[in-house]
N, CA, C and O atoms as a MOPAC input file, in Angstrom:
PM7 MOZYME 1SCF
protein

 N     19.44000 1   -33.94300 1     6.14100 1
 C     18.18100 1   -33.22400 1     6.04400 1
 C     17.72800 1   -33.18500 1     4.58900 1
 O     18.57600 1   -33.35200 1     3.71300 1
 N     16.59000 1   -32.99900 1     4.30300 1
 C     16.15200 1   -32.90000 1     3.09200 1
 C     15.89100 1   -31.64000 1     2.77600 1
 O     15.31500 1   -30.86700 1     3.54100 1
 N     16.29700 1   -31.34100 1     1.62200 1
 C     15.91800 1   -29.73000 1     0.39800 1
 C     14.70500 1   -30.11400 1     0.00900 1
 O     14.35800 1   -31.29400 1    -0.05500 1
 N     13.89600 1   -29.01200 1    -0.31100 1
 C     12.92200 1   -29.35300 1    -1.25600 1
 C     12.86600 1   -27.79200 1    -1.82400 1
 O     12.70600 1   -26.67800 1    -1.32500 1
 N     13.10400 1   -28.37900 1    -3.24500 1
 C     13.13700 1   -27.34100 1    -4.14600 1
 C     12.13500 1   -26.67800 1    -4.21600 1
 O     11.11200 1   -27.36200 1    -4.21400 1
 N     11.94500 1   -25.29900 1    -4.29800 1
 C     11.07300 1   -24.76400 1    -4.69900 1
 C     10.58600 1   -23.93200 1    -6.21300 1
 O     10.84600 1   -22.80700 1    -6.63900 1
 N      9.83700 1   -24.97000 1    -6.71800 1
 C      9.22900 1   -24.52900 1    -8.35400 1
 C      8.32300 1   -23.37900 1    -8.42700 1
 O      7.18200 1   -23.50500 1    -7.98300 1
 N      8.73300 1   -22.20100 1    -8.97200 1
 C      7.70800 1   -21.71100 1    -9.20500 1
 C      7.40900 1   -21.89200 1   -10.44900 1
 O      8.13200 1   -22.07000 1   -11.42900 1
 N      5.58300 1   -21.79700 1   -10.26200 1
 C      4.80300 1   -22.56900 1   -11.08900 1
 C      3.44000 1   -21.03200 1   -10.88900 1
 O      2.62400 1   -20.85100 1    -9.98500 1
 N      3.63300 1   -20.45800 1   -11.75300 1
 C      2.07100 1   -19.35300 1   -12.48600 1
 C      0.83400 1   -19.88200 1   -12.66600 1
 O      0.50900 1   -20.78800 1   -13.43300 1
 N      0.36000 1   -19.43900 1   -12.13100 1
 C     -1.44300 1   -20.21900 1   -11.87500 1
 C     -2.17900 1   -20.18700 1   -13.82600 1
 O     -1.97600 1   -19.17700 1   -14.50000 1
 N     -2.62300 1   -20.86800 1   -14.16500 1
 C     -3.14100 1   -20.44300 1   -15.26700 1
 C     -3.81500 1   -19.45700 1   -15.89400 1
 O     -3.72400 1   -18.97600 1   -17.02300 1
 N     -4.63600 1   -19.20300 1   -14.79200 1
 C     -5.49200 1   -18.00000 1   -15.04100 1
 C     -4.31500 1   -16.68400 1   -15.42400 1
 O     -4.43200 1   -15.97500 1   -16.42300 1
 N     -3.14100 1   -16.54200 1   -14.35900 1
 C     -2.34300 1   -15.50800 1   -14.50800 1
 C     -1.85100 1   -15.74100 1   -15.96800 1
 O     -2.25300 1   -14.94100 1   -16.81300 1
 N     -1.14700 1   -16.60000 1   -16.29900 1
 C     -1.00700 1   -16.46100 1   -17.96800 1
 C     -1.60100 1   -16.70000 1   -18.72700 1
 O     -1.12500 1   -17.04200 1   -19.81000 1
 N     -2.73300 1   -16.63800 1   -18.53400 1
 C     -3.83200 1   -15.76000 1   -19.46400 1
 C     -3.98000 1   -14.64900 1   -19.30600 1
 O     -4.16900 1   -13.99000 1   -20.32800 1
 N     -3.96700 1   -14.01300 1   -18.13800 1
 C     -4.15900 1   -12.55200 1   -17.84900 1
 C     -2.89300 1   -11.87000 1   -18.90300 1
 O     -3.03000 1   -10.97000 1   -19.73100 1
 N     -1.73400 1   -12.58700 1   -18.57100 1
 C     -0.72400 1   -12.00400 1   -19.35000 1
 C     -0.65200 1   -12.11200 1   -21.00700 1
 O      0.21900 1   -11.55800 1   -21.67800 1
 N     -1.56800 1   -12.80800 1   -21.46400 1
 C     -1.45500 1   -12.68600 1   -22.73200 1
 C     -2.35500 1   -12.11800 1   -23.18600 1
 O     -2.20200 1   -11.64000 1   -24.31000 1
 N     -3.49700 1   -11.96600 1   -22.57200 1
 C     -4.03300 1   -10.72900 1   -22.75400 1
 C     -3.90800 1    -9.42400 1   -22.83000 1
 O     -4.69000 1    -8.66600 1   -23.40600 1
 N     -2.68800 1    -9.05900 1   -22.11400 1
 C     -2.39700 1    -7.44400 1   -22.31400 1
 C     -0.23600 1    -7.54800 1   -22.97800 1
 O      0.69900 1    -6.75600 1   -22.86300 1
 N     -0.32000 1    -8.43200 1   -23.37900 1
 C      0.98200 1    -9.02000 1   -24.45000 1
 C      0.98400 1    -8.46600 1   -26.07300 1
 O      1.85700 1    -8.45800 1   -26.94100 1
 N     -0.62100 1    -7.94900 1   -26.03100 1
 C     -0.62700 1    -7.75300 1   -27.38100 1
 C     -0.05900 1    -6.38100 1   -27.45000 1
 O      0.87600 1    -6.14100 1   -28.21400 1
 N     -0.62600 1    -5.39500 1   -26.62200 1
 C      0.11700 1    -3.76000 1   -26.09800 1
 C      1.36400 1    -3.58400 1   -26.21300 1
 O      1.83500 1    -2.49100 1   -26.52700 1
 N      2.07000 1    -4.62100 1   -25.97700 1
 C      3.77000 1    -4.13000 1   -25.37800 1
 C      4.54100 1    -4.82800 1   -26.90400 1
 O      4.20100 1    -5.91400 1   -27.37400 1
 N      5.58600 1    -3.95900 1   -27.48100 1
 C      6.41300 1    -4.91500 1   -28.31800 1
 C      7.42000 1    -5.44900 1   -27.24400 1
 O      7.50600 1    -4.92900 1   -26.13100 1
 N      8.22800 1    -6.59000 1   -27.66800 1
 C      8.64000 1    -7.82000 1   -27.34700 1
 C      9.92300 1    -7.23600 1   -25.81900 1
 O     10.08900 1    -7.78200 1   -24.72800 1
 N     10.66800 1    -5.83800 1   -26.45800 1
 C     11.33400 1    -5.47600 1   -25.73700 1
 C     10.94100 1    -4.86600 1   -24.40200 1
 O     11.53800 1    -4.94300 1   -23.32800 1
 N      9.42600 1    -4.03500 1   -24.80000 1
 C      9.16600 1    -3.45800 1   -23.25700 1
 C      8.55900 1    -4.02400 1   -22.59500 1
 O      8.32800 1    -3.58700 1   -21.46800 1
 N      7.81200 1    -5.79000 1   -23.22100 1
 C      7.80900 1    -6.73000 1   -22.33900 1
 C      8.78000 1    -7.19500 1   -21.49300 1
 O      8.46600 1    -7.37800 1   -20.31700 1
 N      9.89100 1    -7.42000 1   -21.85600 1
 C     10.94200 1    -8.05400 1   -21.43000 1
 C     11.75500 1    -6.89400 1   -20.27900 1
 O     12.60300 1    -7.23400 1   -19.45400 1
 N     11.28500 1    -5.61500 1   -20.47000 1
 C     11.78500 1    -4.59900 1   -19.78600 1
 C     10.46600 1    -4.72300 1   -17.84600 1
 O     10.90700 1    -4.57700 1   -16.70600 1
 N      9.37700 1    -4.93500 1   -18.12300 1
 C      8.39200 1    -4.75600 1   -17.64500 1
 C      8.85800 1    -5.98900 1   -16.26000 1
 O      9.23600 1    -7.15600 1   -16.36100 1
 N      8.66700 1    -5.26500 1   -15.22300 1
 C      8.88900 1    -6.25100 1   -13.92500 1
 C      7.17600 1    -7.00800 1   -13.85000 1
 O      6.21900 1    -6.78400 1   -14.59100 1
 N      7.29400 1    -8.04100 1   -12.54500 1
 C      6.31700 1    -8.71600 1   -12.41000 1
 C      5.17300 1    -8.15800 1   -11.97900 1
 O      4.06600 1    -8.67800 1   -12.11900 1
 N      5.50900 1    -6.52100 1   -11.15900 1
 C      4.25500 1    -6.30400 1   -10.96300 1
 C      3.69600 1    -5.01100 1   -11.15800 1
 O      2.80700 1    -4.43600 1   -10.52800 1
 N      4.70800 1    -4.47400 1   -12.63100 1
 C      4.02700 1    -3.89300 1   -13.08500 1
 C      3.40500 1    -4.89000 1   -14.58000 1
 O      2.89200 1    -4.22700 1   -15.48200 1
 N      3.44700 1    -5.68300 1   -14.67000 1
 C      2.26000 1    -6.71200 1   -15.56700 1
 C      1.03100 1    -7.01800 1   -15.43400 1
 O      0.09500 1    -7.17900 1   -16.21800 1
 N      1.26400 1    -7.11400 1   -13.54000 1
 C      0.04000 1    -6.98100 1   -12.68700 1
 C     -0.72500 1    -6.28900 1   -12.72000 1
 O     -1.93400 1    -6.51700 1   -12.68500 1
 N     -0.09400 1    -5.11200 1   -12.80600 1
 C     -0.69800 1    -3.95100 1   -12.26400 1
 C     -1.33700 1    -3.09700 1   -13.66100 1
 O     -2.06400 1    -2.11500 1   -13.51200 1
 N     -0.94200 1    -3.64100 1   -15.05300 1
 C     -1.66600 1    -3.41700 1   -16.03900 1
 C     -2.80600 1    -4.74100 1   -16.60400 1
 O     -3.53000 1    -4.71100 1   -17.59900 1
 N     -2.67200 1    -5.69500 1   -15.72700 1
 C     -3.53700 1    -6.71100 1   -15.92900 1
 C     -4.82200 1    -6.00700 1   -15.16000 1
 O     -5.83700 1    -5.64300 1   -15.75300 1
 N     -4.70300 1    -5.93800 1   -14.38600 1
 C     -6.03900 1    -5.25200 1   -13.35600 1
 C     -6.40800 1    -3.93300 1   -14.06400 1
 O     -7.58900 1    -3.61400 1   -14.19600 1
 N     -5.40700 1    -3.17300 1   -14.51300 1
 C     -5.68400 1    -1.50700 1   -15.40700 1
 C     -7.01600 1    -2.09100 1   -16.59400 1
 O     -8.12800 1    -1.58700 1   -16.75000 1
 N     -6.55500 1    -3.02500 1   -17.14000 1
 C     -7.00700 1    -3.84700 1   -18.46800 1
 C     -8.49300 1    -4.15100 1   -17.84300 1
 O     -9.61400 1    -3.68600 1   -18.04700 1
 N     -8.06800 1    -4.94100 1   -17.16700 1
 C     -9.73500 1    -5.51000 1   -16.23700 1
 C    -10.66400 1    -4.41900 1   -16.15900 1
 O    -11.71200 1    -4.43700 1   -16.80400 1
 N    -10.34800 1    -3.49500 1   -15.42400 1
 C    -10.81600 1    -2.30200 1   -14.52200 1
 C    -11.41700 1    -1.66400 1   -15.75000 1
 O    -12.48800 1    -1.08500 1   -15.56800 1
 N    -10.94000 1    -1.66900 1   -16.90900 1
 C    -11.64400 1    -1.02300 1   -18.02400 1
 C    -12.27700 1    -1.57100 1   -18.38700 1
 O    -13.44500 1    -1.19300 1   -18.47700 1
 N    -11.85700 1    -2.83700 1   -18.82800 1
 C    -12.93200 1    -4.11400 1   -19.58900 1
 C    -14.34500 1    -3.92400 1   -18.72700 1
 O    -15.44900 1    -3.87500 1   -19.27000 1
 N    -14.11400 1    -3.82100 1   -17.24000 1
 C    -15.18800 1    -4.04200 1   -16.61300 1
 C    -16.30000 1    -2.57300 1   -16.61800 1
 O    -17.44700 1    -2.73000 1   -17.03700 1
 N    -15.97100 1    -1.58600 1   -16.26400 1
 C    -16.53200 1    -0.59500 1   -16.70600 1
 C    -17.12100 1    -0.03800 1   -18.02100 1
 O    -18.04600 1     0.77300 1   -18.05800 1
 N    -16.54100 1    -0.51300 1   -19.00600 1
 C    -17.14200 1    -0.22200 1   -20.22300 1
 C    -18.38500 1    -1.39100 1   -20.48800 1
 O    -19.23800 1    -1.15000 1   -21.34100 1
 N    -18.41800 1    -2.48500 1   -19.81100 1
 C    -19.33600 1    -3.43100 1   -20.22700 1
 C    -20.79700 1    -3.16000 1   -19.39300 1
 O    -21.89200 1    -3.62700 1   -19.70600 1
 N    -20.48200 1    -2.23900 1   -18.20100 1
 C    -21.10000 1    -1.65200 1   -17.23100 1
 C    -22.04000 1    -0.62700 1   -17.98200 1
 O    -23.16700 1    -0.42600 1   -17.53000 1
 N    -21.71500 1    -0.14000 1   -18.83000 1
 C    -21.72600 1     1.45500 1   -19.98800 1
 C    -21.38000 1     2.19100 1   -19.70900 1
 O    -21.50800 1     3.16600 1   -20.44900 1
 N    -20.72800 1     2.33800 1   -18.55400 1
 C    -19.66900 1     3.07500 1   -18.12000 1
 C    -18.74300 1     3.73200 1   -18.48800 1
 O    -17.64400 1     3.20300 1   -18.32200 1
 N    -18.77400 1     5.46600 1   -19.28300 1
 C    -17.80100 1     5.83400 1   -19.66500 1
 C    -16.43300 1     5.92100 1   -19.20500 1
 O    -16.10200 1     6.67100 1   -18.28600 1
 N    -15.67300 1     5.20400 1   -19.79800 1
 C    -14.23500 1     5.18500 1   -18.72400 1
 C    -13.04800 1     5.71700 1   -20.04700 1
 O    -13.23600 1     5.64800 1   -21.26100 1
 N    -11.83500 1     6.23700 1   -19.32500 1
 C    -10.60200 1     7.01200 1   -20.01400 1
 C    -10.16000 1     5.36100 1   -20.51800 1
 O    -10.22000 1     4.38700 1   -19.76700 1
 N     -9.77200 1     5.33300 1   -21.76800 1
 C     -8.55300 1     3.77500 1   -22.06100 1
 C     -7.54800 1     4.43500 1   -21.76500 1
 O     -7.15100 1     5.58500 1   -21.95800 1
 N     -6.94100 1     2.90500 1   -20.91300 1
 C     -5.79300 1     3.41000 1   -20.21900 1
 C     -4.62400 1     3.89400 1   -21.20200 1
 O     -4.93100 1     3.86000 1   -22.39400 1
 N     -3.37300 1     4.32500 1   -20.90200 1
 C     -2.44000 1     4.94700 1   -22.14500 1
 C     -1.93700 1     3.33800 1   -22.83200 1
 O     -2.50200 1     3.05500 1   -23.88800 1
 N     -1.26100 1     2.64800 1   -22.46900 1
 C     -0.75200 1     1.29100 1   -22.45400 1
 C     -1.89900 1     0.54400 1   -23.83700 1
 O     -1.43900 1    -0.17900 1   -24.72000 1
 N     -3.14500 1     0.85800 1   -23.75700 1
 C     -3.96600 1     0.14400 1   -24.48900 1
 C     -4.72900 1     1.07500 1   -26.10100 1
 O     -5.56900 1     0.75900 1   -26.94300 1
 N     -3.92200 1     2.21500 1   -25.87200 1
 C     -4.12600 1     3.08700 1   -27.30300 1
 C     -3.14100 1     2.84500 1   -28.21600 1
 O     -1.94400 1     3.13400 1   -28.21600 1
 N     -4.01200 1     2.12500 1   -29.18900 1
 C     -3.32700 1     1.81100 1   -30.89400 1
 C     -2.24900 1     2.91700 1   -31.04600 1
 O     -1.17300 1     2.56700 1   -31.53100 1
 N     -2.41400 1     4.17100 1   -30.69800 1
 C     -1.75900 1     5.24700 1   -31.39800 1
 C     -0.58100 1     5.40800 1   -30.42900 1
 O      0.15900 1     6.37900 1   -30.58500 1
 N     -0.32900 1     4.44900 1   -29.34500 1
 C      0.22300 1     5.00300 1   -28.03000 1
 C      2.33700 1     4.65800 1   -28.58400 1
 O      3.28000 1     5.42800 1   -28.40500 1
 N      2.34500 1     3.21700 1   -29.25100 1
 C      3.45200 1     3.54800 1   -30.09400 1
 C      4.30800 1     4.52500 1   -30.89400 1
 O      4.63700 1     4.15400 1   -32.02000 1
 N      4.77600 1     5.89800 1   -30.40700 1
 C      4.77200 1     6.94300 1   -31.22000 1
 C      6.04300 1     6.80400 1   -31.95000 1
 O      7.08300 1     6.33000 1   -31.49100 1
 N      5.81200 1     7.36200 1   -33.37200 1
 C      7.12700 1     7.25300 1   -34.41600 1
 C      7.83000 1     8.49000 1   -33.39900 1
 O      7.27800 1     9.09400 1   -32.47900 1
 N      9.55500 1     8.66500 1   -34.02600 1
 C     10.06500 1     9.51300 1   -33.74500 1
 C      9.87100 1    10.97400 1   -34.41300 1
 O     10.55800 1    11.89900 1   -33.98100 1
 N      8.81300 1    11.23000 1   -35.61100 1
 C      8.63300 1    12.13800 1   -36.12000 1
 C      7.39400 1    13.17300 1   -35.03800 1
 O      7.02600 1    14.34800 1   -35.02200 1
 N      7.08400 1    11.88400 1   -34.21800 1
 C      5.97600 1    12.27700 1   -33.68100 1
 C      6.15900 1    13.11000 1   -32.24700 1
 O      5.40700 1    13.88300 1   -31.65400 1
 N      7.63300 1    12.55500 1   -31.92500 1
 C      8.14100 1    13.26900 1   -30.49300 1
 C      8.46100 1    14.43200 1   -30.53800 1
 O      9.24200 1    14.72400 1   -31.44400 1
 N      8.10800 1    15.28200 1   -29.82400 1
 C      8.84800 1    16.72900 1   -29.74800 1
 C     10.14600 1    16.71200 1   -29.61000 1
 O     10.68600 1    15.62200 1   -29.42400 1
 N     10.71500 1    17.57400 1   -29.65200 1
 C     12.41200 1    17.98900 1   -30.51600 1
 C     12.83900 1    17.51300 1   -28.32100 1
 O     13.64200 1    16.70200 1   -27.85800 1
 N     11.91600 1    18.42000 1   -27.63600 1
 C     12.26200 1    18.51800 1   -26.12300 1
 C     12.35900 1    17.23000 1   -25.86700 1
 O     13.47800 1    16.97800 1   -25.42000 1
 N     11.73300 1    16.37400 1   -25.94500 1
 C     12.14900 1    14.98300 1   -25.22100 1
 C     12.93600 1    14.39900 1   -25.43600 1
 O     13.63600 1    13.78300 1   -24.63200 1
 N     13.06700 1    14.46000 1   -27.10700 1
 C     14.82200 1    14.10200 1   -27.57600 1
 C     15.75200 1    14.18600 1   -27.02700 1
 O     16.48500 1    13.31800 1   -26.55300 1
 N     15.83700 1    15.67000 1   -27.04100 1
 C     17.13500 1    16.44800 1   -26.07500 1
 C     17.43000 1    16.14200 1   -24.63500 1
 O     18.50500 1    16.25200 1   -24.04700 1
 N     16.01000 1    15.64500 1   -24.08100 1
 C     15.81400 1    15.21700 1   -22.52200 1
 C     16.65700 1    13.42600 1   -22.57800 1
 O     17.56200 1    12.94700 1   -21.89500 1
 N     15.95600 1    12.94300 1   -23.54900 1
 C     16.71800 1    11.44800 1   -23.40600 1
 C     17.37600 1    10.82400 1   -24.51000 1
 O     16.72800 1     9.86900 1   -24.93700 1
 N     18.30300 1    11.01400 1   -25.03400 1
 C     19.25700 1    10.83000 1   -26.23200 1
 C     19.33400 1     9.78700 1   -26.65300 1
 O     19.59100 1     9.61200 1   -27.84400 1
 N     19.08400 1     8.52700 1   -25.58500 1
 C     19.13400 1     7.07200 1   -25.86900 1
 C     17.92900 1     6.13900 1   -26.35200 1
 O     17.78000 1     4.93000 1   -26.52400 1
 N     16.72000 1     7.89600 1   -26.55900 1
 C     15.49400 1     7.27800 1   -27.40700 1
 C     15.51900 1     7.31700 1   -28.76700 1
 O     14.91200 1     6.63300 1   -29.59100 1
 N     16.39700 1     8.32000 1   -28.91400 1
 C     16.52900 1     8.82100 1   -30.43900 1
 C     16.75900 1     7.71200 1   -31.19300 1
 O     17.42500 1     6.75500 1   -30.79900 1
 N     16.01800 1     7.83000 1   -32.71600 1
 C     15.55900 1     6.29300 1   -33.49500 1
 C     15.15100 1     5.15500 1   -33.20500 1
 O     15.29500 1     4.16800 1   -33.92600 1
 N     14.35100 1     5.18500 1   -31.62700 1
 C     13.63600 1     4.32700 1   -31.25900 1
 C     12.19000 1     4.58200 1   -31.85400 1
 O     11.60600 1     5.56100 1   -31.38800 1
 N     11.51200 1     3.81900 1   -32.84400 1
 C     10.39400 1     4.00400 1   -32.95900 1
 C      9.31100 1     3.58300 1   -31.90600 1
 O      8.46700 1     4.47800 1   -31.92600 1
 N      9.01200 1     2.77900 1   -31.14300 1
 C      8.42100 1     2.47000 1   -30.09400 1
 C      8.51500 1     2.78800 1   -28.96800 1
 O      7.87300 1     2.31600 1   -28.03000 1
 N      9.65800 1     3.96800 1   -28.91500 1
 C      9.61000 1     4.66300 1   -27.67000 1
 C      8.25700 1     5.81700 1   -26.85500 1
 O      7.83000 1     6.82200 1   -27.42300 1
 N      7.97300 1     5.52700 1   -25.99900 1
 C      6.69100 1     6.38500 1   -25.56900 1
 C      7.53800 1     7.13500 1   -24.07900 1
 O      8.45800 1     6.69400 1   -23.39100 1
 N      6.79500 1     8.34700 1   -23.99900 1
 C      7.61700 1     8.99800 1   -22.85300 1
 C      5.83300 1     8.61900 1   -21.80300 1
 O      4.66700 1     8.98500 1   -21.95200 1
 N      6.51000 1     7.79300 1   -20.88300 1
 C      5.49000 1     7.16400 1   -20.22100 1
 C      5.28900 1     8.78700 1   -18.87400 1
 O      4.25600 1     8.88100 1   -18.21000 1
 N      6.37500 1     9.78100 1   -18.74300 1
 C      5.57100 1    10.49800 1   -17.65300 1
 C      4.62400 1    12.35100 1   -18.37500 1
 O      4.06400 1    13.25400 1   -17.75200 1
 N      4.94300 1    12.10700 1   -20.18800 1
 C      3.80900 1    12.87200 1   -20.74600 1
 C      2.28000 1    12.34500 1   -20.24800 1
 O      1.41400 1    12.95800 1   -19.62400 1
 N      2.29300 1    11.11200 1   -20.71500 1
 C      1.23200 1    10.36700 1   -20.67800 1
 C      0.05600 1    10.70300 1   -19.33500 1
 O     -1.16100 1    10.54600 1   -19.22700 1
 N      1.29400 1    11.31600 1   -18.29300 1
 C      0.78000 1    10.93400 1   -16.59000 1
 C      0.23300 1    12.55300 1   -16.57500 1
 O     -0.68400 1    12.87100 1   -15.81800 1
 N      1.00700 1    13.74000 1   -17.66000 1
 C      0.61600 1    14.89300 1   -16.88800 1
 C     -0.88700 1    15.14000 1   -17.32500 1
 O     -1.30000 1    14.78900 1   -18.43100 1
 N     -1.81200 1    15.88100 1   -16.21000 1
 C     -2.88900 1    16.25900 1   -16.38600 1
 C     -2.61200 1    18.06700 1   -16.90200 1
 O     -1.83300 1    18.90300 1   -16.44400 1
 N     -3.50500 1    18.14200 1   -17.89400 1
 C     -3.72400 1    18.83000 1   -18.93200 1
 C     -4.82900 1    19.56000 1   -17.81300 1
 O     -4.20900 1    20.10900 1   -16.90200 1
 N     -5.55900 1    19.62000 1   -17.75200 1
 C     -6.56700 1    19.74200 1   -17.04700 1
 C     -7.08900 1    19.92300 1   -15.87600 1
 O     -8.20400 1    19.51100 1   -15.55400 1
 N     -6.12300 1    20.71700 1   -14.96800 1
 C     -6.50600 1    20.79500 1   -13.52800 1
 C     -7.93100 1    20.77900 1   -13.28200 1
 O     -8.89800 1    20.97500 1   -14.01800 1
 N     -7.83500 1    20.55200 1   -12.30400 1
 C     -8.94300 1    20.99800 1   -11.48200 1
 C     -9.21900 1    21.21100 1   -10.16500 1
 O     -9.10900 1    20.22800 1    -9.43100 1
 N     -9.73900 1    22.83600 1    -9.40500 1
 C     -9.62000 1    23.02300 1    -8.34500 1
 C    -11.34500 1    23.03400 1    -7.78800 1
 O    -12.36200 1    23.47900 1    -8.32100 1
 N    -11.12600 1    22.37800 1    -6.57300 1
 C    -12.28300 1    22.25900 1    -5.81500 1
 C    -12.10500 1    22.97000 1    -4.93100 1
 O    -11.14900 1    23.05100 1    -4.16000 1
 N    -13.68800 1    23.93200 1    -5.04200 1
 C    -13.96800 1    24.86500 1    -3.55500 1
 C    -14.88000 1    23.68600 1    -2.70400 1
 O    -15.63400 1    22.75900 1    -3.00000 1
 N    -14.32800 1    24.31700 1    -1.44800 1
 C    -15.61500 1    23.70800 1    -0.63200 1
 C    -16.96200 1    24.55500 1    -0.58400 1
 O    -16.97000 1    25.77000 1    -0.78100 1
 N    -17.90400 1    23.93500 1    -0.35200 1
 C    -19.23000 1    25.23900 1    -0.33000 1
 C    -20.09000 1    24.92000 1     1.09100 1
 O    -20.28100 1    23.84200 1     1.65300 1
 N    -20.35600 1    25.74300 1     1.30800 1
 C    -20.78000 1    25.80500 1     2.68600 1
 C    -22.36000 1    25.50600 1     2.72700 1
 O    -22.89700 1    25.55800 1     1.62000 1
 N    -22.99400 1    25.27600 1     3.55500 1
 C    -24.37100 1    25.08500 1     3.68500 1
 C    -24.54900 1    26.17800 1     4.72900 1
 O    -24.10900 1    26.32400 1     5.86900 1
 N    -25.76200 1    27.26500 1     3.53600 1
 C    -26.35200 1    28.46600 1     4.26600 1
 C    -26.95700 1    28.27200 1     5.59500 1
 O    -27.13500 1    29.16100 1     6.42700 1
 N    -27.26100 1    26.99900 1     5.71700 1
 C    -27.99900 1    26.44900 1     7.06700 1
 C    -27.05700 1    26.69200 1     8.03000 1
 O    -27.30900 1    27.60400 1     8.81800 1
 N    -25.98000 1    26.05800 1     8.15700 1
 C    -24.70900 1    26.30100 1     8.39000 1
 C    -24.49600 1    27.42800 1     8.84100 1
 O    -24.77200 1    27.51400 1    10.03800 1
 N    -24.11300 1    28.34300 1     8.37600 1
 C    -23.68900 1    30.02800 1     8.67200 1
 C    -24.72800 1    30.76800 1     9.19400 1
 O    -24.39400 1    31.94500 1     9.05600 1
 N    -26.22500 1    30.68200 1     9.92300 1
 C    -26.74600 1    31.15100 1    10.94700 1
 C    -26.49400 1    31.09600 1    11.83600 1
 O    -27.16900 1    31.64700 1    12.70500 1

């Protein structure tokens, strides 16, 4: 019987997509980063690109803020203590600060006076 190997082979367009958002990550949390979360910040990347060209005020995602590299002077003493194996990592970012909302927000429902006759 015959084998036939199977090559995988990345469409071009995809590595371009990927070197486009290559510039964000230093070399290690590339290399840390699975396939689809690359994806899934390739489309984050898009999704902004595309909205802002729209005039569309949109949040930049965390991944794509200059400032998002934080020194260790910059971490609170608490996260230290939380993960020990960041300590003197300068490029360490605590990716689930990033996620908490600051900012709740609760929605009432409101009724239509039409409604309640």
């Amino acid at each position: 019987s015959v084998h036939l190997k199977w090559k995988e082979s990345k469409p071009v367009a995809e590595c371009q997509a990927f070197k486009d958002i290559l510039k964000y990550f230093s070399k290690e949390e590339w290399a840390k980063l699975g396939y689809s979360k690359k994806v899934t910040y390739v489309y984050m990347k898009r999704n902004y690109d595309t909205m802002t060209n729209l005039g569309l005020r949109a949040t930049l995602p965390p991944f794509m803020d200059p400032n998002r590299l934080a020194t260790k002077s910059q971490l609170d003493e608490s996260d230290e203590e939380q993960n020990p194996g960041t300590q003197g990592n300068p490029r360490f970012i605590n990716h689930q600060k990033l996620r908490e909302r600051k900012n709740l927000v609760a929605y009432e429902e409101i009724s239509d006076p039409e409604e309640e006759d």
